[in-house]
N, C-alpha and C positions, 0 to 999 in steps of 0.2 A: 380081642378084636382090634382094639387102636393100638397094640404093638404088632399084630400080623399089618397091617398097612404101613406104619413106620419103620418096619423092616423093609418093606416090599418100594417103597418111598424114597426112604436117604440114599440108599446105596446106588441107585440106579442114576447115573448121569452125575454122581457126584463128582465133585472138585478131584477128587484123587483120582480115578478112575481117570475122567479126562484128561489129565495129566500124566499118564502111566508113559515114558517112552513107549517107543512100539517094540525094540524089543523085550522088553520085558514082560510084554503082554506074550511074549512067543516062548517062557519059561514057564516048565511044568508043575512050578509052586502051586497048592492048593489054595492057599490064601488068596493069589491073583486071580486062579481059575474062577473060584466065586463070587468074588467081583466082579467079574467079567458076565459074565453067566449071570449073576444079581442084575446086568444090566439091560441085557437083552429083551425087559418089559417095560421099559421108561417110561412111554407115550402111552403104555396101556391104562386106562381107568379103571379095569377091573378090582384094581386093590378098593380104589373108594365105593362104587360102587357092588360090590361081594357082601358088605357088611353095613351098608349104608341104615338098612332098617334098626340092628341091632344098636350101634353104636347114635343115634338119636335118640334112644330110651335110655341111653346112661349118662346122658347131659354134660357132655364133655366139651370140652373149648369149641369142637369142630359141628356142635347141636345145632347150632340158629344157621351156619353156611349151608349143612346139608339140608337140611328141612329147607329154604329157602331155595335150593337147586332142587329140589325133589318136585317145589312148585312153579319149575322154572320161572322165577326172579332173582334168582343170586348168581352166587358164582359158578362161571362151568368145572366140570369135572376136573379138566386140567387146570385152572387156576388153583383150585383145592388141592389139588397133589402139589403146587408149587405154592403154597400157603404150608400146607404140613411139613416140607421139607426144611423151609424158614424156622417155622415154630421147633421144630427137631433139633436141626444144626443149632441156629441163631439164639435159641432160647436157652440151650442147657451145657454143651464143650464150650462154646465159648466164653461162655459168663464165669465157667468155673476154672478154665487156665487162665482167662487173666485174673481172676481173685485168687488165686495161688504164686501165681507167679507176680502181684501185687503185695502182699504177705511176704514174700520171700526176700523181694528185693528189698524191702522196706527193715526186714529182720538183717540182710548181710549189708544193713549200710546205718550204722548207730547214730549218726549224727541227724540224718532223714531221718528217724524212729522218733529221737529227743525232740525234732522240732515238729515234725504232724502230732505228737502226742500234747504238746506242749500247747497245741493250736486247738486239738479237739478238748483238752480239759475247759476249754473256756464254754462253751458249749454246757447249758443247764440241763437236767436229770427230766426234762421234759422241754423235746425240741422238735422245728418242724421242718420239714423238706428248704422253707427258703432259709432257713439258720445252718443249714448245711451247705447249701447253695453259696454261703458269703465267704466259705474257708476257703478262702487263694490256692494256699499250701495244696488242702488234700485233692483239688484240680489241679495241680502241678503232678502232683503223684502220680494220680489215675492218669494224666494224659503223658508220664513219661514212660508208663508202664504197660499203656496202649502201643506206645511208639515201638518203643524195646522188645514186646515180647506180646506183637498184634498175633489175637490167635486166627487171624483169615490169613493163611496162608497163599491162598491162590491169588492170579490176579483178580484185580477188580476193573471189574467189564462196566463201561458207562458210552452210550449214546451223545456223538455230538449236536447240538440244540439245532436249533432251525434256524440256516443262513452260516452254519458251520461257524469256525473258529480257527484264529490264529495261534499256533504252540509252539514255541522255538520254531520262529523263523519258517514255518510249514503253515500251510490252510490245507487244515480239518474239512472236507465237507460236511453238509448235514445228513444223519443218520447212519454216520461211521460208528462202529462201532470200535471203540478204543480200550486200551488196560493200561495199568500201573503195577510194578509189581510193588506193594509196600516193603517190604523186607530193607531191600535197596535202596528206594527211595528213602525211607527213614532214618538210614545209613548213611547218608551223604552228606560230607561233611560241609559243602559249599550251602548247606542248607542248617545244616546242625552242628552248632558249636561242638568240639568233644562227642562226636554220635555216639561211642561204645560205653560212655557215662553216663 
C-alpha cells in the first residue's frame, strides 16, 4: 500500500522531471516516457486517499496525519502528498549519498582520516548527542562534504519575506519567489578558499 503511494507520489512533479529540457521530453526514450506519464497525476489525491483505510491499521509514520484528515482536523490531502514526497526524497537518497560520499572523501584524503579519528578516539565508549555536538573537526567534515557533494541537486526555491529585500544591489520584492543553484554557489571561489578542496 505505502509503496503504491510513494511510487504514485515522488515521481510526479519531481525535481527531475521539472527540470527535463523540453526537448528531451520530445525523445522516444522509455525511461523519459514514464516519467512523464508518472506525472500526469500530480494534484491528484487519489493515491492517498485509494488506501487511506488500509494503510492506518498498519501504523505507519503517515497513521496519526491520515486518521486526523479523515476527521477533518489535520492535514489536507495535498499537504500529505507533499509530506510523503519530503519523507521519500529527504529521508532516504539523500542521507545515504552524502554518507557515502562522506566515507569516501574522508577514506581518498589520509591526513582528514588521521585527524577525525584522532578527534573521535577522545570520545568515551558511552557517549551522548552533545559529546558529539563538541567535535569541531567532524562538523568541518560533514559541512565540507555537504558543500562538495550536496545531494539537492535542483535549485532551491525560497520566498522573499515581507517588505522584500535587497540582493546585489536589486530589491527583491515581497513574495518573489527566488533560487540558488547550490552546485555553483558552493564553487565560487570568491566565497570559498580553494572550492574544489
Amino acid at each position: 500500500m505505502i509503496q503504491d503511494i510513494q511510487t504514485e507520489l515522488l515521481l510526479p512533479n519531481s525535481e527531475f522531471v521539472q527540470h527535463l529540457p523540453f526537448y528531451l521530453k520530445l525523445l522516444p526514450s522509455s525511461i523519459i516516457s514514464w516519467l512523464l506519464r508518472s506525472s500526469s497525476g500530480t494534484s491528484n489525491p487519489e493515491a492517498v486517499s485509494r488506501d487511506k483505510l488500509k494503510i492506518t491499521k498498519q501504523h505507519t509514520l503517515l497513521t496519526k496525519a491520515l486518521v486526523a484528515n479523515e476527521e477533518g482536523v489535520g492535514l489536507s490531502d495535498e499537504i500529505i502528498i507533499k509530506e510523503c514526497k519530503a519523507f521519500i526524497v529527504a529521508g532516504t537518497d539523500t542521507t545515504a549519498v552524502t554518507t557515502s560520499y562522506l566515507i569516501w572523501a574522508v577514506l581518498k584524503h589520509p591526513k582528514v582520516k588521521a585527524r577525525l579519528q584522532e578527534e573521535l578516539d577522545c570520545l568515551s565508549t558511552i557517549f551522548s548527542i552533545t559529546d558529539v555536538q563538541s567535535l569541531k573537526y567532524l562538523h568541518c567534515v560533514i559541512n565540507e562534504t555537504l558543500r562538495l557533494y550536496g545531494a539537492v541537486l535542483s535549485s532551491l526555491r525560497r520566498t522573499t519575506p515581507r517588505g522584500g529585500r535587497e540582493l546585489g544591489g536589486y530589491f527583491i520584492p515581497e513574495k518573489t519567489t527566488v533560487e540558488t543553484q547550490a552546485f555553483t554557489l558552493h564553487r565560487n571561489p570568491e566565497i570559498f578558499e580553494g572550492p574544489e578542496k
